[in-house]
C-alpha positions as CSV (number, residue, x, y, z in Angstrom):
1,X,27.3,-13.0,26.3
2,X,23.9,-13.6,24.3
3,X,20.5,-12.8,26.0
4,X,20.8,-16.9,26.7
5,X,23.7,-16.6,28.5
6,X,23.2,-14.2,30.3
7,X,19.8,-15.5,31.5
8,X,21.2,-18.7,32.5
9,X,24.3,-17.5,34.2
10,X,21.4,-15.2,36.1
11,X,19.9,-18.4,36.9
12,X,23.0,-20.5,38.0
13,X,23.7,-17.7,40.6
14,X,20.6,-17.6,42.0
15,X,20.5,-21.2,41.9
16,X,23.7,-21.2,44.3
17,X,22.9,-18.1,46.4
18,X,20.0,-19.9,47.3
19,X,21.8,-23.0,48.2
20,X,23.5,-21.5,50.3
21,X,21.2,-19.5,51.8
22,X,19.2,-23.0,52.7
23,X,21.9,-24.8,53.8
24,X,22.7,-21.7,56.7
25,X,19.0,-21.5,57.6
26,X,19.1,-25.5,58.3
27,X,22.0,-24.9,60.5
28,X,21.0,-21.9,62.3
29,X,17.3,-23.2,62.9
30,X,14.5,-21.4,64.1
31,X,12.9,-18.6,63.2
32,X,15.8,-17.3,62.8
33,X,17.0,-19.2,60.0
34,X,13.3,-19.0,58.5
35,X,13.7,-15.2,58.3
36,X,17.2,-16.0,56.4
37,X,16.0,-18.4,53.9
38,X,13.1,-15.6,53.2
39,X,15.2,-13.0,52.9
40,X,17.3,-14.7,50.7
41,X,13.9,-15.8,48.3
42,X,13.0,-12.4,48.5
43,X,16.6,-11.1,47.5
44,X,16.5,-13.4,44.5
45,X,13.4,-11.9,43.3
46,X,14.0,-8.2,43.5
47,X,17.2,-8.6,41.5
48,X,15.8,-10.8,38.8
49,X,12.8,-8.0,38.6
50,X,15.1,-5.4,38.6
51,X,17.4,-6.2,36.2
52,X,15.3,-7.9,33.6
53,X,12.2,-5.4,33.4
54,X,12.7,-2.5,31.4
55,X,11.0,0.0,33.3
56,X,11.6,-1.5,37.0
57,X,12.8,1.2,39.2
58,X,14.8,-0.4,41.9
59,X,18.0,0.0,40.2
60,X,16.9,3.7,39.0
61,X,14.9,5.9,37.5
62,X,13.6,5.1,33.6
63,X,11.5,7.1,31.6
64,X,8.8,4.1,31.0
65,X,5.2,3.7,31.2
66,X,3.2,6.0,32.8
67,X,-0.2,8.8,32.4
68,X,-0.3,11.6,30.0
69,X,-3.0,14.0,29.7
70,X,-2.7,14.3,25.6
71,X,-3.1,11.4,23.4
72,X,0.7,11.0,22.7
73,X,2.7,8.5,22.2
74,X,6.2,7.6,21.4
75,X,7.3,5.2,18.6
76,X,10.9,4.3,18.6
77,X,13.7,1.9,16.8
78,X,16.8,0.5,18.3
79,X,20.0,-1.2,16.7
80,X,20.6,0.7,13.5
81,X,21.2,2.5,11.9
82,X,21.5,0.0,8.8
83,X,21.2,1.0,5.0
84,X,19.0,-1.3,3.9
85,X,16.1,-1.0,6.9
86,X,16.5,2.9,8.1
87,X,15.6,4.9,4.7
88,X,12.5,3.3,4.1
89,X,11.3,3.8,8.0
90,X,12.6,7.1,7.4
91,X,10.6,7.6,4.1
92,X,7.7,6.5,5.7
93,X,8.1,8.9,9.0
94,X,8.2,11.9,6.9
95,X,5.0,10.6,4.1
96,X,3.4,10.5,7.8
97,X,5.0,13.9,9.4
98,X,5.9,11.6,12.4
99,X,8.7,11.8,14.8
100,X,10.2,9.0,15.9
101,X,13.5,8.5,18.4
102,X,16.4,6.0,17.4
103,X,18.4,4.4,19.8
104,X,21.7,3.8,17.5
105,X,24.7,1.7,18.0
106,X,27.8,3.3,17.6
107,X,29.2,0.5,15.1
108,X,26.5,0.6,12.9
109,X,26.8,4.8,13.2
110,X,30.8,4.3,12.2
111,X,29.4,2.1,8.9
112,X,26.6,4.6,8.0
113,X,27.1,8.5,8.9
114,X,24.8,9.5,6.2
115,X,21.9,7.8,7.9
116,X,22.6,9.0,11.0
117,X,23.3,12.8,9.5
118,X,19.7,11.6,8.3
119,X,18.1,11.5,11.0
120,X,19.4,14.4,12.8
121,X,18.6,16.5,10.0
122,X,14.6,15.2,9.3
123,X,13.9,16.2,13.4
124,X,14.4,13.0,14.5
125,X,16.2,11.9,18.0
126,X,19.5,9.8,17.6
127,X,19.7,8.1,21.0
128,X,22.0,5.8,22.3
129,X,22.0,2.1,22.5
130,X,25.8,1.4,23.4
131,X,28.4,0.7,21.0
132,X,27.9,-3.0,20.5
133,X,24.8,-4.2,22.0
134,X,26.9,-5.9,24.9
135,X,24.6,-6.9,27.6
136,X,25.0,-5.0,30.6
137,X,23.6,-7.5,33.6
138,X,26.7,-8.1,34.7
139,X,28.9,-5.1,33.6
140,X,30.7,-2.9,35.8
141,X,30.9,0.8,36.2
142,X,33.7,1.2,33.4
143,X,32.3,-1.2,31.0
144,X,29.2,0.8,31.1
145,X,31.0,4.1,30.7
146,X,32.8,2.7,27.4
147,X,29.8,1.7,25.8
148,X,28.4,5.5,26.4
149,X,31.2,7.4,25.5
150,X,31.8,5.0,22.2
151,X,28.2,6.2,20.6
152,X,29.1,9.5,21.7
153,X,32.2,10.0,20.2
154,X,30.5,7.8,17.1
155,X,27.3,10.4,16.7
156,X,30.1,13.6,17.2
157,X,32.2,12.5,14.6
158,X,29.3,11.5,12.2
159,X,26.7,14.5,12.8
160,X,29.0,16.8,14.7
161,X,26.5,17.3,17.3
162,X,26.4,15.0,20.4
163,X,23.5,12.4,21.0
164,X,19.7,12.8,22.5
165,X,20.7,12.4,26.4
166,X,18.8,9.2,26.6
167,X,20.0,5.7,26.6
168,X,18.3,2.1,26.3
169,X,19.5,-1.0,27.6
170,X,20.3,-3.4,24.5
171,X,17.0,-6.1,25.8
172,X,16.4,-3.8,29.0
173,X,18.3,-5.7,31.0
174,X,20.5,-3.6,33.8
175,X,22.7,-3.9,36.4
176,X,22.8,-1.8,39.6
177,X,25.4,0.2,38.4
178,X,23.8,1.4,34.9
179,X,21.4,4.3,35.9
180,X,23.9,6.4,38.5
181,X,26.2,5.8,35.6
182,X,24.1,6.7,32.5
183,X,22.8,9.9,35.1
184,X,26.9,10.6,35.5
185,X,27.6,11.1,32.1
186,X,24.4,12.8,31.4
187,X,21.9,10.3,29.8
188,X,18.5,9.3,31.1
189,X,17.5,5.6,30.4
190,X,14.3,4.6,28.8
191,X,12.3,1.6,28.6
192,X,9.3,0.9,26.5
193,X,5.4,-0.3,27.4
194,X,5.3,-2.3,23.9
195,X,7.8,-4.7,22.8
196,X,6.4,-6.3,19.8
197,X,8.9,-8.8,19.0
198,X,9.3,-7.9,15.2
199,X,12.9,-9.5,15.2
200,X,11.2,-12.4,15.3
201,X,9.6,-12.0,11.9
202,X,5.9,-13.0,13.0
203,X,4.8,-11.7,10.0
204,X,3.4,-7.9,8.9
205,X,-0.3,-9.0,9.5
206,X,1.1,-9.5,13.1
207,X,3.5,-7.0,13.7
208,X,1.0,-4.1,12.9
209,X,-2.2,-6.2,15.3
210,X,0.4,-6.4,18.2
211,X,1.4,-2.8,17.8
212,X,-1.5,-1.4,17.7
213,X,-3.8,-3.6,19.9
214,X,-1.1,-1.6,22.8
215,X,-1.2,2.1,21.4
216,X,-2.8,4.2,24.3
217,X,-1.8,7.7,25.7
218,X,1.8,7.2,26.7
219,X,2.7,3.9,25.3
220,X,6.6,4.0,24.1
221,X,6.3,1.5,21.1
222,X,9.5,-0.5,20.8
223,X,10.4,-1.9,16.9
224,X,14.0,-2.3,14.8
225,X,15.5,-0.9,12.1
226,X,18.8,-3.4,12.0
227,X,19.9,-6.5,13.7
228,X,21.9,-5.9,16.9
229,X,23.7,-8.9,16.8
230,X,25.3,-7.7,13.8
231,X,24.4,-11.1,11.4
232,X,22.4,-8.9,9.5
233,X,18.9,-10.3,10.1
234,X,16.1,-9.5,7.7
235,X,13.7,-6.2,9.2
236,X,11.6,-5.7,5.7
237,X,8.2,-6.8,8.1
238,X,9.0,-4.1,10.1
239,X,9.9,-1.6,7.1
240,X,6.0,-2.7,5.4
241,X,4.2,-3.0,9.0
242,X,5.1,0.8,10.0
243,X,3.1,2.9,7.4
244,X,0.0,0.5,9.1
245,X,1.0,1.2,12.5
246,X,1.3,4.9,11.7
247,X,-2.0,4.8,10.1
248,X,-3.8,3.1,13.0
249,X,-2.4,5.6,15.4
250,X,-3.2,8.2,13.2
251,X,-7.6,6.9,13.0
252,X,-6.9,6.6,17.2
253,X,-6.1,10.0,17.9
254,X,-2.6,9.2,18.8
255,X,0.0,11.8,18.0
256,X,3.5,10.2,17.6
257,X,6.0,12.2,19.4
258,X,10.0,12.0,20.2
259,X,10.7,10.1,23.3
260,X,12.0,14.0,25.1
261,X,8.7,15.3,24.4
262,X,6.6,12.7,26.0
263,X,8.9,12.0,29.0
264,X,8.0,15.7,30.0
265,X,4.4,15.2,30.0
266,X,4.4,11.7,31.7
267,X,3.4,11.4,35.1
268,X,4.5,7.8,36.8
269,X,1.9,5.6,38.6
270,X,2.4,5.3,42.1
271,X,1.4,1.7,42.7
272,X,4.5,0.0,41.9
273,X,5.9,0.5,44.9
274,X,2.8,-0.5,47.1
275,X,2.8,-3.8,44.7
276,X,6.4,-4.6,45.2
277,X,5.3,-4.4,49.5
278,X,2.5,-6.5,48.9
279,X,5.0,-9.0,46.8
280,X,7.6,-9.0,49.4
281,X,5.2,-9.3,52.1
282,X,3.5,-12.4,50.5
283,X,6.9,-14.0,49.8
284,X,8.5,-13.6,53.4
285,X,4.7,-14.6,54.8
286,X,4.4,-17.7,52.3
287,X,7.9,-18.7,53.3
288,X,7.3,-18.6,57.3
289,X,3.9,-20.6,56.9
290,X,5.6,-23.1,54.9
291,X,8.6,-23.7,56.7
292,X,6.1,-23.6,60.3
293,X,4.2,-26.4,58.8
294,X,6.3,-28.3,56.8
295,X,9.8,-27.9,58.8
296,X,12.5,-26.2,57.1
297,X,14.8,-28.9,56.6
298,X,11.9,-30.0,53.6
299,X,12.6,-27.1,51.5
300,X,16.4,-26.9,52.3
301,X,16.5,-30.7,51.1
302,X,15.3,-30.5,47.8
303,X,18.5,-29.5,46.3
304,X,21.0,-30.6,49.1
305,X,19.9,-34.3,49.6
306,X,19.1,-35.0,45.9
307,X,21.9,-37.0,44.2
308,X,22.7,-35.5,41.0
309,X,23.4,-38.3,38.7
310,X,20.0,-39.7,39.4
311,X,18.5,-36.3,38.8
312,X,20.1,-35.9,35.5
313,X,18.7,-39.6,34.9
314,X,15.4,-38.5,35.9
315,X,15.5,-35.7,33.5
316,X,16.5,-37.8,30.7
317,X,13.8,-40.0,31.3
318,X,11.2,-37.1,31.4
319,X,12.7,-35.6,28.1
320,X,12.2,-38.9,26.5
321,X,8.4,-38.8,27.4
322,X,8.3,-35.6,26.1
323,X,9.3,-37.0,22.8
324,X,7.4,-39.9,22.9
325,X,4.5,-37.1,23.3
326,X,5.8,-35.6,20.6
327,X,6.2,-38.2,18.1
328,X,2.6,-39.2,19.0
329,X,1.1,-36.2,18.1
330,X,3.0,-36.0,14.9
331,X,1.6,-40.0,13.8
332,X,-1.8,-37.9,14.1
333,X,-0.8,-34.9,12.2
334,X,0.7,-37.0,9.6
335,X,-2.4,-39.1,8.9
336,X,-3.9,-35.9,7.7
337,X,-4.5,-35.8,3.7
338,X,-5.9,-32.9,1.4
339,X,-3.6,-29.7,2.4
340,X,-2.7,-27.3,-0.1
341,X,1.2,-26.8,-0.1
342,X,2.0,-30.0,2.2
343,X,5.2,-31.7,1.1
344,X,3.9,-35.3,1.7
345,X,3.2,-36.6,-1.7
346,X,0.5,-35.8,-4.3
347,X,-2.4,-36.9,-2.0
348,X,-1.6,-33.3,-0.4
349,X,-0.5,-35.4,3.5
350,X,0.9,-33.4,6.1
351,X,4.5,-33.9,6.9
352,X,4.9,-32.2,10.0
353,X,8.4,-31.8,11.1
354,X,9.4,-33.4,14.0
355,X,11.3,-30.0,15.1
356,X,7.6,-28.1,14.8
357,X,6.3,-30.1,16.8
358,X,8.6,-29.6,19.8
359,X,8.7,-25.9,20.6
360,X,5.2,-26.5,20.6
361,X,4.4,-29.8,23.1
362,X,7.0,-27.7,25.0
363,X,5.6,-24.1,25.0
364,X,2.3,-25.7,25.7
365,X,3.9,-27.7,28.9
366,X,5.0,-23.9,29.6
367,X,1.4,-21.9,29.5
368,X,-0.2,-25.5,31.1
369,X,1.7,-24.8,34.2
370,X,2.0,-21.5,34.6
371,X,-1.7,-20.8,33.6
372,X,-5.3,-22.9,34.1
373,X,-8.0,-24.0,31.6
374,X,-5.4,-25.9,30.0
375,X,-4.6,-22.8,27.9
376,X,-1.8,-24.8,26.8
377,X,-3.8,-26.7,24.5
378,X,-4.7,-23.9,22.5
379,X,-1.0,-22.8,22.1
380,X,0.1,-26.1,21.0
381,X,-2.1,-25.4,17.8
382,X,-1.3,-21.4,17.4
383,X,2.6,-22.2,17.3
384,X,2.2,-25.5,15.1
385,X,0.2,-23.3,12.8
386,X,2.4,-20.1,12.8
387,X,5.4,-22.6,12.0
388,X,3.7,-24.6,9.6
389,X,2.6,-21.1,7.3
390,X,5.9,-19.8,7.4
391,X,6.6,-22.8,5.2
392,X,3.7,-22.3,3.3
393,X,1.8,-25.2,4.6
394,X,-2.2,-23.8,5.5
395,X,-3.9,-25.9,7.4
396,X,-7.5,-25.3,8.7
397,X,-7.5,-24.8,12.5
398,X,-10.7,-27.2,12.7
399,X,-8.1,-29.9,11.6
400,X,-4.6,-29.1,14.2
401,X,-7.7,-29.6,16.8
402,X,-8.9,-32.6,15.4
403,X,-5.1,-33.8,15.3
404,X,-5.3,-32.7,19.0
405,X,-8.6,-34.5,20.2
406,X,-6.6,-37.6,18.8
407,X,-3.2,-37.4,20.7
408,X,-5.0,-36.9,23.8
409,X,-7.6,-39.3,23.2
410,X,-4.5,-42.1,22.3
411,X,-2.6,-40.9,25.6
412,X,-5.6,-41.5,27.6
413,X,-6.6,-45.0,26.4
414,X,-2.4,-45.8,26.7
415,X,-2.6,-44.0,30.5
416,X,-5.6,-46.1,31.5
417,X,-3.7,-49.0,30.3
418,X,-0.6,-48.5,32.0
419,X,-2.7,-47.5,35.0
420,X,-4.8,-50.9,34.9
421,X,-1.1,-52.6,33.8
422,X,0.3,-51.1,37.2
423,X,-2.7,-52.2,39.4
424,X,-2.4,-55.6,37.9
425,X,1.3,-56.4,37.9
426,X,2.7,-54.4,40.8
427,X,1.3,-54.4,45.0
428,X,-0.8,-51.2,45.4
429,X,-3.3,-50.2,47.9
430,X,-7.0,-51.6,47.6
431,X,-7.8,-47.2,47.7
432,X,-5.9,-47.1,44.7
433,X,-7.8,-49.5,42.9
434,X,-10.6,-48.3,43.9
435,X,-9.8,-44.8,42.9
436,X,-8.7,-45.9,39.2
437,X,-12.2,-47.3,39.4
438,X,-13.7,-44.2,40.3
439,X,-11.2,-42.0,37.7
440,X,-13.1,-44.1,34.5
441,X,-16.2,-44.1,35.9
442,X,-15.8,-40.1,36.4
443,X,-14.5,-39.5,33.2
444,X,-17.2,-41.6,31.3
445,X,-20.0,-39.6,33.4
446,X,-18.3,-35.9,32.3
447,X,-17.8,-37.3,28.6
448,X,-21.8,-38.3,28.7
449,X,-22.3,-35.3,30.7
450,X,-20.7,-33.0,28.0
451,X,-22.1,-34.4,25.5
452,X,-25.5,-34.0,26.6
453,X,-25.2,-30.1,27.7
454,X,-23.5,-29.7,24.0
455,X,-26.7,-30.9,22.2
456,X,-28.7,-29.5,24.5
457,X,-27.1,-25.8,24.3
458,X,-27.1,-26.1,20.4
459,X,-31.0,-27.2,20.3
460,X,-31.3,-23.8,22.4
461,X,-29.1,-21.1,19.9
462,X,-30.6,-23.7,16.7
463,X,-27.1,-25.0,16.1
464,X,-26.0,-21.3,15.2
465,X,-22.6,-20.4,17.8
466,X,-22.3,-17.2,19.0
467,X,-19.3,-15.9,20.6
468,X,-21.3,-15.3,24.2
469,X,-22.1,-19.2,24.2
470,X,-20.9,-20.3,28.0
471,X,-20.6,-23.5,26.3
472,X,-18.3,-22.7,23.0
473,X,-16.3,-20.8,25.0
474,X,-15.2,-23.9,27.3
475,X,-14.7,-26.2,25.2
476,X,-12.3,-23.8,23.3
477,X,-10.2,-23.1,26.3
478,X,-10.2,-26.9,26.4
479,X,-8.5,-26.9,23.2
480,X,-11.8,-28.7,21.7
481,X,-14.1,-26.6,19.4
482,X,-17.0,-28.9,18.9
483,X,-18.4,-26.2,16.5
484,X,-15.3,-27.4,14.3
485,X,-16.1,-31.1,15.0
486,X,-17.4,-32.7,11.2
487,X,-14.1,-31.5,9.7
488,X,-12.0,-32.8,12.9
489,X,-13.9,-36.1,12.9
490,X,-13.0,-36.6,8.9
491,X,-9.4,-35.0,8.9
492,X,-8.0,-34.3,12.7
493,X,-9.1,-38.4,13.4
494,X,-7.5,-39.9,10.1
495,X,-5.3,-41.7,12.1
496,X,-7.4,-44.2,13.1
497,X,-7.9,-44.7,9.0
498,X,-3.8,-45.3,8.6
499,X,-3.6,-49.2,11.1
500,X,0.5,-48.5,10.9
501,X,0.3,-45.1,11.9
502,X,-2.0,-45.8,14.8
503,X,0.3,-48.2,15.5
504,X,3.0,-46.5,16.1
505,X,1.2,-43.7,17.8
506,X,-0.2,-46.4,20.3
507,X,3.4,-47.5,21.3
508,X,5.0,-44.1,21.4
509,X,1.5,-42.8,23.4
510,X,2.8,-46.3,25.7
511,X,6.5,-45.3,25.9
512,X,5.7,-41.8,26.8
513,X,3.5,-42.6,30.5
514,X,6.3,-45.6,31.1
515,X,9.5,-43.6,30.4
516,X,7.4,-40.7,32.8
517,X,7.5,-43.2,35.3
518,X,10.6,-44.5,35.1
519,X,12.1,-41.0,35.3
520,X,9.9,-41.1,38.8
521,X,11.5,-44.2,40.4
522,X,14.7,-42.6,39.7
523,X,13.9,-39.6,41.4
524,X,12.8,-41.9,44.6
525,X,16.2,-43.5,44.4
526,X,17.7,-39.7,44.0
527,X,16.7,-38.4,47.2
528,X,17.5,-42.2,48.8
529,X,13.5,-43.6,48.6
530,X,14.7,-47.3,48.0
531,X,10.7,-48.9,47.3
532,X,11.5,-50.0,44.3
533,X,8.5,-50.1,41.3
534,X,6.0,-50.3,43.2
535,X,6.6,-46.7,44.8
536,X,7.1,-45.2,41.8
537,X,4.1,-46.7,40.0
538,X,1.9,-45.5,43.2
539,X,3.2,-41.9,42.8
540,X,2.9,-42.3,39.1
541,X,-0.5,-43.0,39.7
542,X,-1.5,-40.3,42.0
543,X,0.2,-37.5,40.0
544,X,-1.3,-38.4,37.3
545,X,-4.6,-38.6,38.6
546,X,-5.0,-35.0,40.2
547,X,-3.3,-34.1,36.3
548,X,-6.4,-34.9,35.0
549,X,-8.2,-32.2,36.8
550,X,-5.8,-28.8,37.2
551,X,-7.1,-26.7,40.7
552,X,-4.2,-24.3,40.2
553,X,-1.5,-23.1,37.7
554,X,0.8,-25.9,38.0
555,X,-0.9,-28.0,40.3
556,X,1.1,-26.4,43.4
557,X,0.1,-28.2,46.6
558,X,-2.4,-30.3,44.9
559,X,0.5,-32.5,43.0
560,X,2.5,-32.3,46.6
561,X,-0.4,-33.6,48.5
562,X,-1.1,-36.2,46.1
563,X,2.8,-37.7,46.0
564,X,2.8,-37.4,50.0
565,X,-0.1,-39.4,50.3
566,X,1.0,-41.8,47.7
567,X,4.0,-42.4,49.9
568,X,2.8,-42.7,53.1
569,X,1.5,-46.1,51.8
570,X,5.4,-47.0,52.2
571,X,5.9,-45.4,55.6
572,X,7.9,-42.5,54.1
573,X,9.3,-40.2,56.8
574,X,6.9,-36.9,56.2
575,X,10.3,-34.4,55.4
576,X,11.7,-36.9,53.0
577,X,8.2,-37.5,51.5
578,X,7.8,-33.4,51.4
579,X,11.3,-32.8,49.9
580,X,10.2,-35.2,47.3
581,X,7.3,-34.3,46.2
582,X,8.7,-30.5,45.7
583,X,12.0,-32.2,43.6
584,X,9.9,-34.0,41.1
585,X,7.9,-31.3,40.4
586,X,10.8,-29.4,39.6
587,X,12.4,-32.0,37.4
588,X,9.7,-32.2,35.8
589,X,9.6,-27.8,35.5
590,X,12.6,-27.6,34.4
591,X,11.5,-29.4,31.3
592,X,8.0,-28.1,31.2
593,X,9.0,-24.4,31.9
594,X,12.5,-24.0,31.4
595,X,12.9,-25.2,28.2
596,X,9.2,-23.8,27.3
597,X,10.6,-20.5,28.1
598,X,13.4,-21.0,25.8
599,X,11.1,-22.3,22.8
600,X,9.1,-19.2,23.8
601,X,12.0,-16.8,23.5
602,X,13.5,-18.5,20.3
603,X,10.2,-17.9,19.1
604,X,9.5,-14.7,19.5
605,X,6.7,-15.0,22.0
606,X,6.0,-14.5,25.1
607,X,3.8,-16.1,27.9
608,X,1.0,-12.7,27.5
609,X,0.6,-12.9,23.9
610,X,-0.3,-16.2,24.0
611,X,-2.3,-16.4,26.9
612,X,-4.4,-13.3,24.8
613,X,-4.1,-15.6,21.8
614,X,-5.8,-18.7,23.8
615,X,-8.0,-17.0,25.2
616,X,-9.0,-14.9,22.4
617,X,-10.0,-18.6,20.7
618,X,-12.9,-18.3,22.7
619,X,-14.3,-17.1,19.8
620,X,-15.9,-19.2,17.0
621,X,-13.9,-17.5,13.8
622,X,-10.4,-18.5,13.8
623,X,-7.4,-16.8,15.7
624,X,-4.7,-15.0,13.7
């Protein structure tokens, strides 16, 4: 099974365990059952940190991150060797007198002896990696065994010596069994503190930046010198970014050393385990006060009383508003004219794939709910850009956020229309007139607001930004960098120069909020809420509302309080009303987050380099 695979079979289990786990707590009642639904949260936790973090020690010792007195550090390379990728890194190693360890496969050992005789002989370690990169979540004591004794036997017979007594996880991942088993047949397992994501190809400008920005006294740096899934993947980024990275460490005071050496100088921190009491306690707490207040039955509901056919409609209907998001965005990026290398025609217009623009609406979903600030904003553009230069396509950050500012400004004229539509043609509340009422007039008072504190803050630094500006620095983490604003106004806004284009970005802005709430009156009729429209125009309404202003990450409690109120209008009984509210939120995550974490992982990214990334575009100058 693929990293994929094995996540979402991870997933499925959990998924079921927990089930379960709800459906006895319901029928034992209590406190009783409350402690058995914890238990079971808390369960599903511990395993997914323990066997998807490298360096987690529940399931065992690894040598991993911890202090060292000496500026050392370790760099090392897993999946070779290979003979296109290993003699440069090696070439470069020895122009640098640098030791490195390799964590070797033992079919790629088989194809190349030489290298691997290589390595042995120029002081390096040759560590193992398992035979064939086989994922080893889910693999028993024997299976384990075999992929250790199949490197050995490969390093014996091509070096005649055995291997380092070390051994990496292919992806870190574990299971329970792997440690006592590695520990039996002599091996100690590392992890690493720096995974840089070269396999990814992010570029050699990247590569060396990431690298670097996390070399510190006991750092194991993690990079590749082949492609484990055998297909033979391209690592010449890596090859070209490791004389850099060497360099860097080298002007740091870092002295790269084999992974042996700087295991016997590290000393662990001792805080993990007073973090992972602190976790469980605020789980089993958090669970207790929630099912006190709410009633159990609530959470227990979500998955047990929802029909699944309606879900899945539900979740088509949200995926459709995603790409109705999409395709508006893209009407805005493809107004744009005058960019060097776009494939639009001689007038230089910027075809944006519609496939670019996904992983990025959806990895911006992803950092929107997990994060505040709407950080998300900010990614959109970074992973537009990256994808749009490795095509060869350049085009001035001032513009993507132009493009932005015009999206958002389209789906906020099409919301308030909707909104006003709903209020006009469907029975709400007088309040929830009232409150639309209050929304525009709110919004136009922040939008004059704004615009007053920007002129006024650039009359004070004479229209110079500086990076300590309170004021830049907000309206960057709100995706919006007035200090780029001419060139957004004459580029980023060209849509509203191109009558068919706008057009179409109107309707799609349109068919985006009334698929969203479409997919929301069949999540009423999922968990049985028979109101019809006017029920899910009124939750529509209020989730929308409290969108506009993110409290927390995700808008946990704030978008539950907002549905439940919304359907108290209709005399909802309070646990249905609860078990609702939770649901949709989680249709709508596992479109926002789950497939934002997959766009994030095909990408080569990950949720901390981009939140550093974001927030890095604080900053006036552009972000790599």
């Amino acid at each position: 099974m693929g990293k994929r695979q094995v996540i979402s079979l991870f997933v499925a289990l959990a998924a079921v365990w927990l089930t379960g786990a709800a459906v006895l707590a319901v029928a034992l009642g209590g406190l009783f059952g409350d402690l058995v639904f914890a238990a079971a949260v808390l369960t599903a936790l511990v395993l997914a940190w323990a066997a998807f973090t490298p360096n987690n020690p529940l399931f065992g010792r690894v040598i991993g991150g911890g202090r060292v007195l000496a500026p050392k550090a370790a760099i090392t390379f897993d999946d070779g060797p290979s003979a296109e990728y290993t003699p440069p890194i090696l070439d470069a190693l020895a122009e640098a007198g640098v030791r490195a360890t390799f964590f070797a496969l033992g079919r790629q050992v088989r194809a190349h002896p030489e290298i691997a005789r290589r390595i042995v002989a120029e002081g390096h370690e040759l560590a193992s990696h398992g035979d064939d990169h086989r994922l080893l979540t889910f693999e028993g004591p024997t299976g384990i065994a075999h992929q250790l004794r199949a490197l050995d036997e490969a390093v014996v017979g091509a070096t005649g010596a055995a291997p380092a007594p070390l051994f990496r996880a292919p992806h870190g991942f574990r299971s329970p069994f792997l440690v006592p088993v590695a520990r039996r047949l002599g091996y100690r397992v590392v992890g690493w503190t720096a995974g840089v994501w070269d396999t990814a190809k992010p570029g050699i400008e990247r590569i060396v930046d990431r690298s670097v920005s996390r070399l510190y006294p006991g750092a194991i740096l993690l990079l590749h010198d082949a492609d484990g899934s055998g297909n033979g993947d391209d690592r010449s980024q890596t090859v070209q970014a490791l004389p850099l990275i060497l360099e860097a460490g080298r002007e740091q005071g870092i002295q790269f050393v084999t992974i042996s050496e700087l295991a016997g100088e590290l000393r662990p921190r001792r805080r993990m385990a007073l973090r992972a009491m602190l976790v469980a306690a605020a789980v089993v707490c958090g669970v207790l006060i929630l099912s006190t207040k709410l009633d159990l039955k609530a959470l227990g509901g979500v998955i047990t009383d929802a029909s699944p056919t309606l879900v899945f409609a539900a979740l088509a209907a949200n995926l459709v508003s995603v790409a109705a998001k999409g395709l508006t965005w893209k009407a805005s990026l493809d107004a744009v004219e005058g960019i060097p290398g776009a494939d639009g025609g001689p007038d230089g217009r910027l075809n944006v794939h519609f496939a670019e623009v996904v992983p990025a609406i959806f990895i911006g979903f992803l950092l929107n709910t997990v994060l505040f600030a709407r950080l998300g904003e900010v990614a959109r553009i970074s992973v537009l850009r990256r994808k749009l230069s490795a095509r060869g396509v350049d085009v001035p950050l001032p513009t993507l956020v132009g493009t932005l500012v015009t999206e958002q400004l389209l789906s906020g004229v099409t919301l308030i229309a909707v909104l006003v539509g709903v209020t006009v043609f469907v029975s709400v509340p007088g309040w929830a007139v009232n409150l639309l009422l209050v929304l525009i007039g709110v919004v136009l008072v922040i939008a004059v607001a704004a615009c007053a504190i920007e002129v006024w803050a650039r009359y004070r630094r004479g229209n110079v930004p500086t990076e300590s500006d309170i004021v830049e620095r907000w309206w960057h983490l709100l995706g919006i960098s007035l200090g780029a604003l001419p060139m957004a106004l004459r580029q980023g806004q060209a849509l509203f120069r191109r009558p068919r284009l706008l057009l179409w970005a109107l309707f799609t802005s349109t068919m985006s909020w009334l698929a969203q709430m479409v997919g929301i009156l069949w999540a009423l009729e999922a968990y049985g809420i028979e109101k019809g429209i006017g029920a899910a125009a009124l939750v529509f309404l209020a989730s929308n509302l409290v969108g506009l202003f993110p409290i927390v990450p995700g808008n946990l409690v704030v978008f539950q309080g907002a549905t439940y109120t919304a359907l108290q209008v209709y005399n909802v009984p309070t646990n249905l009303a609860i078990t609702f509210s939770i649901g949709l939120q989680l249709i709508e995550a596992v479109l926002g987050v789950g497939i934002g974490f997959f766009f994030l992982s095909y990408e080569g990214l990950s949720v901390g380099e981009l939140r550093a990334e974001a927030e890095a575009s604080n900053r006036v100058k552009e972000p790599s």
